[in-house]
N, C-alpha and C positions, 0 to 999 in steps of 0.2 A: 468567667463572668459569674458573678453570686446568684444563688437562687433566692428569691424575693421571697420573702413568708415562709421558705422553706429549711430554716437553720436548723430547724430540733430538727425534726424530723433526718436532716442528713447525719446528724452527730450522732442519731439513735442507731443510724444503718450501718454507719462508719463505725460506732463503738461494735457492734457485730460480728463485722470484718477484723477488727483488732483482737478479739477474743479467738477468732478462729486464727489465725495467723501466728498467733502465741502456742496453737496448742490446747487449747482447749476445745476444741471438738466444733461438730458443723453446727448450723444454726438455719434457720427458715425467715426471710419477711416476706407480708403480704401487702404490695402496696395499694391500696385500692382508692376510688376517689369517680368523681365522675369525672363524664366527657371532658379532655381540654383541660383540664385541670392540673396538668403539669406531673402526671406518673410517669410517663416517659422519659421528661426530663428529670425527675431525679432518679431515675434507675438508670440514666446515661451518665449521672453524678456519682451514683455509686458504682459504678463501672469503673469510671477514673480513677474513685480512688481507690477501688480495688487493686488495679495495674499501678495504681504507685507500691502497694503494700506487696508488689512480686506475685501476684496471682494472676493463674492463666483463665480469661474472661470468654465462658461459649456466650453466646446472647441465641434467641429466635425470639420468632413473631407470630401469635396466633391469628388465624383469621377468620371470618364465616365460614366463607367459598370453602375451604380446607379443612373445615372440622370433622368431615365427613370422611377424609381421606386417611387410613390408617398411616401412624407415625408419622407422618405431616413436620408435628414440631423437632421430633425427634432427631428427623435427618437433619433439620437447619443447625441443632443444638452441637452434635458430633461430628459433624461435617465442617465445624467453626473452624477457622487457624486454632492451630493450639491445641486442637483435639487428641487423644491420645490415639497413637497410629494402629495397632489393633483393631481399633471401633468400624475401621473399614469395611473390612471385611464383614465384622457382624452386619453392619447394617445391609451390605447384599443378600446375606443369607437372611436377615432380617424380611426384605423386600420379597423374597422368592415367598416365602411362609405367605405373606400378606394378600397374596392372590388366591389364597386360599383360604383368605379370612372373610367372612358376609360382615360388612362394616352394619355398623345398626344405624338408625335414624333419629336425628334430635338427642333424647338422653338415654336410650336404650346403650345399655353396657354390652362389652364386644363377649364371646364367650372364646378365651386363649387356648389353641391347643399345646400339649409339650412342648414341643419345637419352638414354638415364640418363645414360651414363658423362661424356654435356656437362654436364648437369645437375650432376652429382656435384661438376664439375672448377669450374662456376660457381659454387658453393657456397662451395666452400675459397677460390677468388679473393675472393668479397664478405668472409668472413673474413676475409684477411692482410690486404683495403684496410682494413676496420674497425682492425685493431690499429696501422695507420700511425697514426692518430690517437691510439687510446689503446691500452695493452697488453691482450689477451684474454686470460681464462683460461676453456677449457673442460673441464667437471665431468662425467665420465661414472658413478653411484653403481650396484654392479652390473652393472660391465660382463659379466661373464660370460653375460648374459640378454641381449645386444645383438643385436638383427635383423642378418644378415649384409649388407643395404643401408648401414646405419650404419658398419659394420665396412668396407666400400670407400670410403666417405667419409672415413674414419679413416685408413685407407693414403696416400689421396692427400694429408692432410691433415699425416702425419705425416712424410713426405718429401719436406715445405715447410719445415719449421717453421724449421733453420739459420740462416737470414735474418731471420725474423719474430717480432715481438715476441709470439710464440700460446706461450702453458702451455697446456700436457694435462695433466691431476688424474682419474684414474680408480681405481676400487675393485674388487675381485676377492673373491670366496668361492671359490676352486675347492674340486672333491674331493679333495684335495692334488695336484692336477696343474692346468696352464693350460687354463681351459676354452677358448682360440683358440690354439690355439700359433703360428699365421700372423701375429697381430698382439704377441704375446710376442718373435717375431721380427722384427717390425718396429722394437719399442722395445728393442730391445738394440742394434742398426746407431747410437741417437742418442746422438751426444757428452752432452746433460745428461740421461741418462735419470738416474734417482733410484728406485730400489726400496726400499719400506719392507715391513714384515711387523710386524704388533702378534700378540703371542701375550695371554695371561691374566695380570692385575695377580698382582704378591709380593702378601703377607700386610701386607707396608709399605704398598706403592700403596694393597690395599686399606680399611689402616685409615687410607691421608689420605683417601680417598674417603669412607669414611664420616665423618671428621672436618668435612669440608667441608660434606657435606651438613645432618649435626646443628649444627654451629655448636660441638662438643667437640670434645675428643677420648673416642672409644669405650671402654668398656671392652675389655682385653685378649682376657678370654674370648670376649665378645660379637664381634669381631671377628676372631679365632682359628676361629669357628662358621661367622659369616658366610663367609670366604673359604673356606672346608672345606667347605660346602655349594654354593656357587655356583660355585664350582674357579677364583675367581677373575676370572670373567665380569664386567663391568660391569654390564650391563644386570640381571644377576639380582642381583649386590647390589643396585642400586638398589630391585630387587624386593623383596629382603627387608628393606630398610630400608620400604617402604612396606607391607606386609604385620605388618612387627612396630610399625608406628607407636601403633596403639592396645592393645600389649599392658602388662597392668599392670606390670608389671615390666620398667623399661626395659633391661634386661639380659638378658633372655629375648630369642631371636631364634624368629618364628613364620614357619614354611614356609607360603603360603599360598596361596590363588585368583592373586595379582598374579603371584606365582612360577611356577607352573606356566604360568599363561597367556604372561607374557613367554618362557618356554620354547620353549612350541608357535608361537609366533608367530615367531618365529625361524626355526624348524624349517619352517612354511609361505613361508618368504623365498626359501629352500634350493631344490633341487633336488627332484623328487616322490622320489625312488629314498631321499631321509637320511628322510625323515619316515616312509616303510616300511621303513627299515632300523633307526631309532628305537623304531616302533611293537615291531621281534621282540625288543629287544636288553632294551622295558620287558615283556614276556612270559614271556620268556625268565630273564629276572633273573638270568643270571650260569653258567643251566643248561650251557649250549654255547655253546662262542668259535669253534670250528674255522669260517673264510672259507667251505669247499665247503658247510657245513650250514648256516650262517646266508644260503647263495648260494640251498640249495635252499628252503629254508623262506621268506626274501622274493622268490626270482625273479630275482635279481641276477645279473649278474655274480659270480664271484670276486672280480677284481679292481678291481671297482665298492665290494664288500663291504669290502675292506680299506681301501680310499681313504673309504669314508664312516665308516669305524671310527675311522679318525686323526682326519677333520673333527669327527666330533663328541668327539673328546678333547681334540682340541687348542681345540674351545669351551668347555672345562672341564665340559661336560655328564656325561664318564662318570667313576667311581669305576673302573678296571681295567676292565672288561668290561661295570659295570652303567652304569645312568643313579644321579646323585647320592641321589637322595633317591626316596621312595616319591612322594610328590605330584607330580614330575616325569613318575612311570611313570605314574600317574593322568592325570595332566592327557595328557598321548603318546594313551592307550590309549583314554581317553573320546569323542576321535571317531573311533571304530569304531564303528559298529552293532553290537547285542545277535550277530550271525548271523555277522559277520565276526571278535568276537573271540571265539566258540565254536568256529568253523576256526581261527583263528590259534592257540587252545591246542591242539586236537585235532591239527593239524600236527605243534606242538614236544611234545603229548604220544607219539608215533608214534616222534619221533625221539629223545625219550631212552630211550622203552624198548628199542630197537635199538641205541642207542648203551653201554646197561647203567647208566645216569644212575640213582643212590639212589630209591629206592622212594617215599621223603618227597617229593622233587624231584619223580619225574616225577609223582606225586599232585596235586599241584598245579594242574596243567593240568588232568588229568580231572576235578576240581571243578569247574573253568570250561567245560566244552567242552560239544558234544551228540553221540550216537553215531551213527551214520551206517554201522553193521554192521560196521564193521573193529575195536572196541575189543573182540575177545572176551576179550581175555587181560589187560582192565582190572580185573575185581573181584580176582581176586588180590593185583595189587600196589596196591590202595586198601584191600587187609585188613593188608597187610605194613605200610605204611605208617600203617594209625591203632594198629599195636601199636605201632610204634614210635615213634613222638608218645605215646600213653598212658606208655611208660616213661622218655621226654622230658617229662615233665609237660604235656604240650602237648596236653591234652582237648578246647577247643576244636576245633583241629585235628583231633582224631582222629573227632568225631563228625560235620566236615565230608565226611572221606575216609566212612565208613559212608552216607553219605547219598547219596554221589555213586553208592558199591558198588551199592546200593541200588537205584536210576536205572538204572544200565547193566547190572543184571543181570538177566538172562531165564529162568533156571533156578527154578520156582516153590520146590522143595526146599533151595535156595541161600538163596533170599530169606527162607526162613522164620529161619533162621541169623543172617542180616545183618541182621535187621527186632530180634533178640532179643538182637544184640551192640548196634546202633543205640541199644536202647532204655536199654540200660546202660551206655551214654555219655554219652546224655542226661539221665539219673539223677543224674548225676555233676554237669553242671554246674544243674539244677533240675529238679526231680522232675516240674514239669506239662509239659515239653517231650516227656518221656515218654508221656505219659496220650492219645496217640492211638495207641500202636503196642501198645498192652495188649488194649485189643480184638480185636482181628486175631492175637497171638499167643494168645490164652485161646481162640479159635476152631481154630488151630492147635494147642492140647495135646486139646482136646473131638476134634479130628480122628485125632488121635496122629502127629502133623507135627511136636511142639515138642519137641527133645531133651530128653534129660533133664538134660543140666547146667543147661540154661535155667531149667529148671521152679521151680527153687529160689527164683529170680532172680526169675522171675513173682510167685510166690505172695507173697516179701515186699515187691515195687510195691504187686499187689493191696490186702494188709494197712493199707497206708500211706493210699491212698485208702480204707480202711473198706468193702473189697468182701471181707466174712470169709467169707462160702460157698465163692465161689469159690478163694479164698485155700487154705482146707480142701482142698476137692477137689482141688486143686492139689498139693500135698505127697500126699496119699493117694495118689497115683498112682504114686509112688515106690516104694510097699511093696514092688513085684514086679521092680523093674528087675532086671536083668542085670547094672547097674555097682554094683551094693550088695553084689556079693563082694570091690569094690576096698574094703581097710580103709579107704583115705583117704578115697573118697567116703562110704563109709559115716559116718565120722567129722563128715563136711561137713552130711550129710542130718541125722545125729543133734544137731549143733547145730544146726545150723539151727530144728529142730523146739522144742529150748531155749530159744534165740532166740527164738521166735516164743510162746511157751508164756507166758515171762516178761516181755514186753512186751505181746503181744496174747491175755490169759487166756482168751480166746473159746476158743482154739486149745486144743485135750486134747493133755496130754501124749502123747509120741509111742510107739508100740507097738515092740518088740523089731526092731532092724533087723541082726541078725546079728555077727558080729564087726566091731567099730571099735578105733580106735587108740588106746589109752586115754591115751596123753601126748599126744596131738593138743592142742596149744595153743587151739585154736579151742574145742575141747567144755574145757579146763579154764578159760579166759574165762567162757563161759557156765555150767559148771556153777558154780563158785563163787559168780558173781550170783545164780544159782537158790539154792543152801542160806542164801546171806543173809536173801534176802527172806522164806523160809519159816522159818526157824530164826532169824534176826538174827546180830548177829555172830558172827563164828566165827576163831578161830585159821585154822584147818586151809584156810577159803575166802580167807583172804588171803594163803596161801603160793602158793596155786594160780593167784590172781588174778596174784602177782606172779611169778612163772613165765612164765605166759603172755606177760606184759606183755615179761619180757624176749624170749621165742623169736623173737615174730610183729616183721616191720617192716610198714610201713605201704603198705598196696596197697587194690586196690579188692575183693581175696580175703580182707583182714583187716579191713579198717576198723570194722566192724560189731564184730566180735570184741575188737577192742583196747577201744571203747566198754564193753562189757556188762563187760571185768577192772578198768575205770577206776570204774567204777559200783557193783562190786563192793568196792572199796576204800574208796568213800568213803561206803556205808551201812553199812559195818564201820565206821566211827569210825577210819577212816584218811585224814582230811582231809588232811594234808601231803601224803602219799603218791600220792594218789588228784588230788591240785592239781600235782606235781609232771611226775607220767608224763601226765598232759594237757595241760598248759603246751607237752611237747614235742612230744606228736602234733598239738596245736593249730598250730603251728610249722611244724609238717611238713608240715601239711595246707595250709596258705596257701601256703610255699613251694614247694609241686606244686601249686595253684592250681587247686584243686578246687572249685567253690563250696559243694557241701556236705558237706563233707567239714570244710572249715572252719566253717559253720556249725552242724553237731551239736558237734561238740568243744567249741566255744562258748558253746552252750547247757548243755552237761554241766560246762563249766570253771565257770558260772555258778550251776548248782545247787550245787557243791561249794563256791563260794565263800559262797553264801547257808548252806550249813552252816558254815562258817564265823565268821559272822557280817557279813560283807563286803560292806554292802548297793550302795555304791558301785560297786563292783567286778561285780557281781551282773548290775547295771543295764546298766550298760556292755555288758557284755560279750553281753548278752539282745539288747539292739540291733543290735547286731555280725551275730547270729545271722541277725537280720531284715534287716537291710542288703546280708548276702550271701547269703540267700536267701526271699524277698516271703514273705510271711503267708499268702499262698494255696495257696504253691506246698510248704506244713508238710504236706498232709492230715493227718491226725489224730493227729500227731506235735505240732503245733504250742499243745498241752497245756506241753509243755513249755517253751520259752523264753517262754509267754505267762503259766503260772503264777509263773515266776522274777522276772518285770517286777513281776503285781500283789500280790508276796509280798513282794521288796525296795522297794517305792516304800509300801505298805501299813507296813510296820516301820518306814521312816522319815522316816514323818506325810506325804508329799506325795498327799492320797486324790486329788485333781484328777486327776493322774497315773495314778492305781490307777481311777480310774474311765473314763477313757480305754480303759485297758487290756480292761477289764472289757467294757466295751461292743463289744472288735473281735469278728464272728460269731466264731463253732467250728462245724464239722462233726459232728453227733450220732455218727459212728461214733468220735469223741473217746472217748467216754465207756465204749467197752468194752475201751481201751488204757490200759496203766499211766501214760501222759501224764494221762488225765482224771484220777487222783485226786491228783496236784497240782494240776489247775488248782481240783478243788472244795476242795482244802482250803486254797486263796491265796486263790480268791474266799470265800468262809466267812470269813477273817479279815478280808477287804477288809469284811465286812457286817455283824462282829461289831466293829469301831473304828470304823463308822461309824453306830452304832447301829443296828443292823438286827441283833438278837439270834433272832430265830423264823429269819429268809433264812439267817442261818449257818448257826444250828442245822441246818435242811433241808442246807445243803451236806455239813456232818461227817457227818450221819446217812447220806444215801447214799454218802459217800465207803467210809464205814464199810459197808454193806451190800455193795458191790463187792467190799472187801477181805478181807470175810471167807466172801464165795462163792468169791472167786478162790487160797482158801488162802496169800493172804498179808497176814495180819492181822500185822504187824509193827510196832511203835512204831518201829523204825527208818527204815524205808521212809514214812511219814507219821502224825504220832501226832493222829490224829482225835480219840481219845477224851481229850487236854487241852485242846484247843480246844470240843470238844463241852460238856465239864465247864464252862470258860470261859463258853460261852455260856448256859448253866442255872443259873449264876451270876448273869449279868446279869439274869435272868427270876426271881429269887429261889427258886427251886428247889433248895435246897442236897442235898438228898438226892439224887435226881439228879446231880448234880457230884460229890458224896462216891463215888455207886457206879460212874461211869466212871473217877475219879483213879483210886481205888484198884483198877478195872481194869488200868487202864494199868499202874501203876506193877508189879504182879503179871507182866505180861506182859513188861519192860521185862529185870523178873531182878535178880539182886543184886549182876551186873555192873555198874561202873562204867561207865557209857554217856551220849551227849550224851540216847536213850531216855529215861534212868532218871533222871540231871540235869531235864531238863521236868516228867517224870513227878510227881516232887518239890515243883516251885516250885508245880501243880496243888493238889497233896497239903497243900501249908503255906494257900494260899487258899484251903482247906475246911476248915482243922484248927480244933479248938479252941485258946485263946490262948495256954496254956502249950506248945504243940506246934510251933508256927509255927517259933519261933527256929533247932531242932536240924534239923528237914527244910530250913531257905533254906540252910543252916549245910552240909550234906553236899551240897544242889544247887550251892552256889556252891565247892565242892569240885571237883566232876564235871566239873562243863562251862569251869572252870578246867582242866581234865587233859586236857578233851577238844576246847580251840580255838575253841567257840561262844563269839565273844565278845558278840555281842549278845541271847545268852539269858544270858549271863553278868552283864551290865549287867544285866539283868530282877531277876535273883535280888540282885543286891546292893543296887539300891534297893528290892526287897521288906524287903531285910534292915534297911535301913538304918531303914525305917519302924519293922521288930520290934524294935530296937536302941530307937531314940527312945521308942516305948512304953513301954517296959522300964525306962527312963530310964537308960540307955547311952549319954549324948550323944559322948562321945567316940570309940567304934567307928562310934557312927551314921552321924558325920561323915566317918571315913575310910571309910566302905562305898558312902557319896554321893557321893566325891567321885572314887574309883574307878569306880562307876558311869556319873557321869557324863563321861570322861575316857574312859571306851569307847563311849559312844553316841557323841560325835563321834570317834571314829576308824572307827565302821562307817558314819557318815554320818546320822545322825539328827540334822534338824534344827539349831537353835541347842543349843547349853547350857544346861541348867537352874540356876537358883542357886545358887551353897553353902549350907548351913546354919552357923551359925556361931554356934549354941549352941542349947541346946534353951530360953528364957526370954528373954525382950528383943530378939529377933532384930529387925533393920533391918526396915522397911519396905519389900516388894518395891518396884521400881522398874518404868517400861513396857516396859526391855525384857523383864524378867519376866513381865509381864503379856501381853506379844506371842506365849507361850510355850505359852498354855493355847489350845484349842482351841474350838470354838466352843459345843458340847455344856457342855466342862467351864465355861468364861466364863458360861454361862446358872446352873450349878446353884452358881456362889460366886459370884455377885452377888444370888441368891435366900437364900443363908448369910449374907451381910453385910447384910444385911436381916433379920436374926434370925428367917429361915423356921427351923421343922423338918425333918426329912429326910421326915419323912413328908408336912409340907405339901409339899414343893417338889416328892417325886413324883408327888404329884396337882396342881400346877399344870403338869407339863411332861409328862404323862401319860408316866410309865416307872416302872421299879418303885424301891423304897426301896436293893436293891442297888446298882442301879443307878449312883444319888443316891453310896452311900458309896463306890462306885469311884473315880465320878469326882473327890468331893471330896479322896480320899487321893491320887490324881494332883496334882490341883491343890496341894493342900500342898506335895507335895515339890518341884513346878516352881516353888512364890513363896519355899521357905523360911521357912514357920512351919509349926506343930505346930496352932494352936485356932481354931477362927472367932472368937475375940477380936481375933487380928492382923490380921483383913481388913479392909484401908481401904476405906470404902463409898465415897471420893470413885471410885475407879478403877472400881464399879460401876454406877455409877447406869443408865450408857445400857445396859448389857446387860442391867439390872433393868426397864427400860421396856420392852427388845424381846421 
């Protein structure tokens, strides 16, 4: 296989070899280069072609561990095959002498007595006679690590050579300096010395290298990567060609276990002094460059530091200051012990705060480190430092640095502080990572330890996990503070209490708290959601709502607040409005990557969209909610994106789905939050489409008790009482239905409202028959004006049925065909048929027939079978209502008007089951 980037250089070693093979005398190269850089493999090249040119090839290997050990390389060198058989023997007697040599330490030269220095001299003799015969090449790999015995053999060896057919092929790593300069100096005296130096493959080299190895040529990108990450190193592309081998995407380059380890393996070839100069430099990450500080912080030399900074740049290891890649730091820093890289940070955390290194920076370290009494002056810059990641969007981060605060600090009055910022950081990224620091701060306000900014903060955690007492007591406690003469806070306490009022109705409205700010964006957010829900829409609460909306940007001091003016808009029958300014906090909230921040908006973009009509959309987006923060981690919040799910997958037909849903627990403290009367009046619908008319019923009815103990009996906020009606319908109960529509519809107003739209299509399914047409007739007005497009679908095939009775075929038609032209656009199932005329209509076909549900399939195969309504609610035990619900469904899904048109062949088998 050719050597990539390395053609001169072998023609230079090869022409060498041809010179001494001829006859003209030995010769010296030195090949040097840093880490990985492919010495080895060309002195494995020029080995070959040595052994083509008839030459006998000793090779050794220098190493640290063994430099120490007299004649070390020597043995590996004469000990090779091919050695000349004399050398034996010397090297025993060689061996005997040595134990009576004091090997010196690091560079101290050995002092030879007689006895070696024949030895030595007999050595290099049995050599030159060996190459009279054939030419010798000797391979010294690493010479830098060579035992100073080896190194006098080498001297006398090298100021033979003129005459004698002997190559010397040796390899060097220095620290950018000669690690022998004594024999540097010998091989400059020789007429063919040959110096080579391999630095890091081009971006060319490296894309023939990886051409060769794949059998292609690379992609551009892909190899643009590669050489950008590995800085050009051989050995580490190889690596990341081996590490991206099995990734799906042959275009993708993956940094991986193979990479980092050929790294460190490198890096353990080296010198011990690069591998702990590596280890600060991957700690360090780019904190401190200054020689005397990276000298004091590994031990080093200065000038050790500098020389190992180059080597490992010049091995394409650093990016400027850092190491390439984080897996490189990883793989450096993972063999350290737990204890040495808690000194190592706690060191360079010491020296950036001396040095004045950013607050984020020197943070960093103290995450990692252990205190050892000198960090006093750490909680400080670990509180400076997660504000400023909080306003970096960098939360994670930030509640890393509070945790660390947290650890290192001693101050009990401090920590109650840091325990109450900690905890609303962790809020931030999922609400149960919280729920151990709550205890311990609710024992601290019981104390009167927990400031009072916190307290706010408490009470609405507590709320969330459905601990309402505490929650109570919690805010009471405010009534006296000292900061409730600031208007602001005042302002804060006062919504808050709003907040809290119109979510969690447990909570009594709040008692006079003195002068507040009356334009405070915060209390006009919330108050406006408070006058919707209790009054329903209002002019006046969506100028306020949209006010707000513009004042506040999005922080962790508004986010609650921007929610309650979005909420506020879109039970006003401000659907666009109310979809548009959350689309962009939604936005805002991912791109500052909050996980729940993202996740309420979510579930709020999703209720707005289900008012809408948008069940698709709904769905989506409810998942989303869950995806970015788990079901468990909602407390009693989690009413809401789980009503959302079984209210959009219930409207369109997928119950499988809706019953999934249905079945994930809740937490009973749901149920005294304005989340539970969504979830009861999603599940209610879930039980009234699934036949389960009495289980609804029970849900609207307490949803409805809730709502009107909590003063917000509102058809806007969840109109119970058409579903209720709905379900007392199913039960044949029409009085009943008659006196909740016509509740409703009274409550609703004679505002034009999505409200009063429902309230209607209710009011038309109880009316008498000449009445029905004008109330679908003004509902399908309403909730046309007001965006519900899939109560809109509702009301137009109601209508379309009143049209066809009437014998209207021609409105009928276009009222169905609109209708059904907005069920699949909010995602309801398949399409239902045309009608396409009221008399002779085609014969449904299966996919019509795939259309009806299993209920309805049972009670028109008992009509095609010329049952009665009244026999077939006594064979299928439900009431006669029931019976004519379903068949009026069924009708309009096959496209006939009379049980004359129903082909019995399509029923037989659902006649039998």
């Amino acid at each position: 296989m050719r050597l990539i980037g390395r053609d001169r250089e072998l023609t230079e070693l090869t022409d060498l070899l041809h010179a001494c093979a001829r006859g003209d005398g030995g010769g010296v190269a030195m090949i040097g280069g840093a880490m990985g850089c492919g010495k080895t493999e060309l002195l494995t090249a020029v080995k070959g072609a040595a052994r083509d040119e008839g030459f006998t090839v000793l090779d050794a290997v220098g190493s640290w561990p063994e430099r120490l050990s007299p004649g070390s390389v020597l043995q590996q060198l004469l000990r090779s095959a091919g050695a000349p058989g004399p050398a034996a023997a010397l090297l025993d007697r060689l061996r005997g002498t040595c134990d009576d040599v004091a090997a010196g330490a690091g560079d101290t030269p050995l002092t030879l007595d007689a006895d070696t220095t024949d030895v030595l001299h007999g050595l290099c003799a049995e050599v030159l006679r060996s190459a009279q015969d054939a030419p010798v090449l000797l391979c010294v790999d690493d010479v830098q690590f060579t035992d100073y015995l080896t190194l006098h053999w080498l001297f006398h060896l090298i100021r033979q050579l003129r005459g004698a057919r002997v190559v010397l092929a040796l390899t060097e790593c220095p620290l950018s300096r000669p690690a022998h300069p004594q024999l540097h100096a010998e091989l400059l005296r020789q007429p063919r010395y040959r110096s080579v130096s391999l630095g890091p493959l081009s971006l060319t080299d490296t894309t023939a290298l990886l051409a060769q190895h794949r059998g292609a040529p690379p992609d551009p990108v892909f190899a643009e990567r590669c050489h950008r990450v590995s800085g050009g190193n051989p050995l580490l592309v190889r690596a990341l060609l081996e590490d991206s081998r099995q990734a799906s995407d042959p275009g993708t380059v993956v940094v991986g276990d193979t990479y980092g380890d050929t790294l460190l393996s490198c890096l353990h070839r080296g010198r011990p002094a690069l591998l702990r100069l590596a280890r600060a430099l991957a700690a360090l990450d780019g904190d401190i460059h200054a020689p005397a500080l990276l000298a004091r912080l590994t031990g080093l030399e200065p000038g050790t530091v500098v020389r190992g900074t180059r080597e490992l740049a010049a091995a394409g290891f650093l990016d400027g200051i850092r190491l390439r890649h984080p897996v490189a730091a990883q793989a450096v820093l993972e063999g350290l012990g737990a204890p040495e890289r808690a000194t190592l940070h706690r060191h360079a955390a010491l020296m950036c705060y001396e040095e004045g290194v950013a607050a984020t920076r020197t943070a960093r370290h103290l995450r990692n480190c252990d205190d050892d009494g000198s960090l006093t002056w750490a909680v400080p810059v670990l509180r400076d430092a997660a504000e400023r990641h909080l306003n970096g969007n960098r939360v994670a981060e930030a509640h890393s640095c509070l945790e660390a605060a947290l650890r290192l600090g001693s101050d009990d009055g401090e920590r109650v502080g840091l325990r109450a910022l900690l905890a609303s950081t962790a809020w931030m990224l999922n609400p149960s990572i919280s729920t151990p620091h709550l205890g311990e701060l609710a024992i601290a306000l019981s104390d009167g330890r927990l400031p009072a900014r916190h307290t706010l903060m408490l009470a609405k955690y507590l709320l969330w996990h459905g601990r309402f007492d505490e929650a109570v007591g919690a805010v009471a406690q405010l009534d006296d503070t000292d900061e409730l003469s600031d208007p602001g806070y005042a302002a804060e306490v006062r919504a808050t209490w709003k907040l809290l009022s119109v979510t969690y109705p447990v909570v009594q409205p709040p008692p006079p708290l003195g002068s507040t700010a009356a334009g405070d964006p915060r209390l006009l957010g919330v108050t406006a959601l408070s006058k919707v829900l209790a009054r329903g829409p209002d002019d006046a609460a969506v100028a306020d709502a949209e006010s707000a909306l513009r004042a506040m940007r999005l922080g962790k001091h508004t986010q609650e607040w921007l929610m309650c003016a979005v909420a506020a808009l879109s039970f006003a029958d401000r659907p666009e409005a109310a979809a548009r300014w959350c689309d962009h906090w939604l936005e805002e909230a991912r791109a500052r990557k909050v996980p729940l921040w993202a996740a309420e908006f979510a579930s709020l973009r999703a209720g707005i969209a289900l008012r809408q009509g948008d069940l698709s959309h709904a769905r989506m987006l409810s998942e989303a909610a869950l995806a970015q923060v788990p079901a468990d981690s909602w407390g009693v919040c989690i009413g809401g994106p789980l009503a959302n799910l079984v209210q959009a997958a219930t409207a369109a037909g997928d119950f499988g789905a809706a019953a999934e849903y249905v079945a994930q627990p809740v937490p009973e403290g749901m149920y005294s939050s304005r989340f539970g009367l969504y979830y009861l009046h999603a599940r209610g619908c879930y039980h009234l489409e699934t036949g389960r008319p009495y289980a609804a019923l029970d849900d609207f009815s307490r949803c409805g008790e809730l709502m009107t103990e909590w003063g917000l009996d509102q058809p806007t906020l969840v109109p119970w009482r058409s579903s209720a009606a709905r379900a007392h319908l199913a039960l044949s109960d029409l009085r009943s239905a008659r006196e909740l529509a016509h509740q409703q519809l009274a409550l609703a107003g004679e505002r034009p409202s999505r409200a009063r739209g429902i309230s209607l299509r209710v009011c038309a399914a109880v009316a008498e028959e000449g009445r029905r047409g004008r109330l679908l007739e003004e509902a399908v007005e309403i909730l046309r004006a007001c965006g519900d497009r899939f109560q809109l679908a509702g009301a137009l095939g109601e209508l379309a049925d009143e049209y066809g009775a009437c014998g209207q075929a021609a409105r009928g038609l276009a009222a169905l065909k609109e209708s059904e032209r907005l069920r699949r656009e909010c995602g309801v199932g398949r399409p239902a048929p045309v009608v396409h005329g009221t008399a002779g209509a085609a014969e449904p076909d299966g996919a019509a027939f795939a259309l009806l549900s299993w209920a309805e399939r049972r009670v028109v195969a008992l009509a095609a079978h010329g049952r009665t309504n009244r026999e077939i609610a006594g064979a299928l035990t439900v009431t006669v209502s029931t019976v004519e619900q379903h068949l009026t469904k069924a009708f309009r899904k096959l496209g006939i008007r009379t049980r004359k048109e129903l082909p019995r062949t399509y029923f037989l088998g659902a006649a039998a089951r």
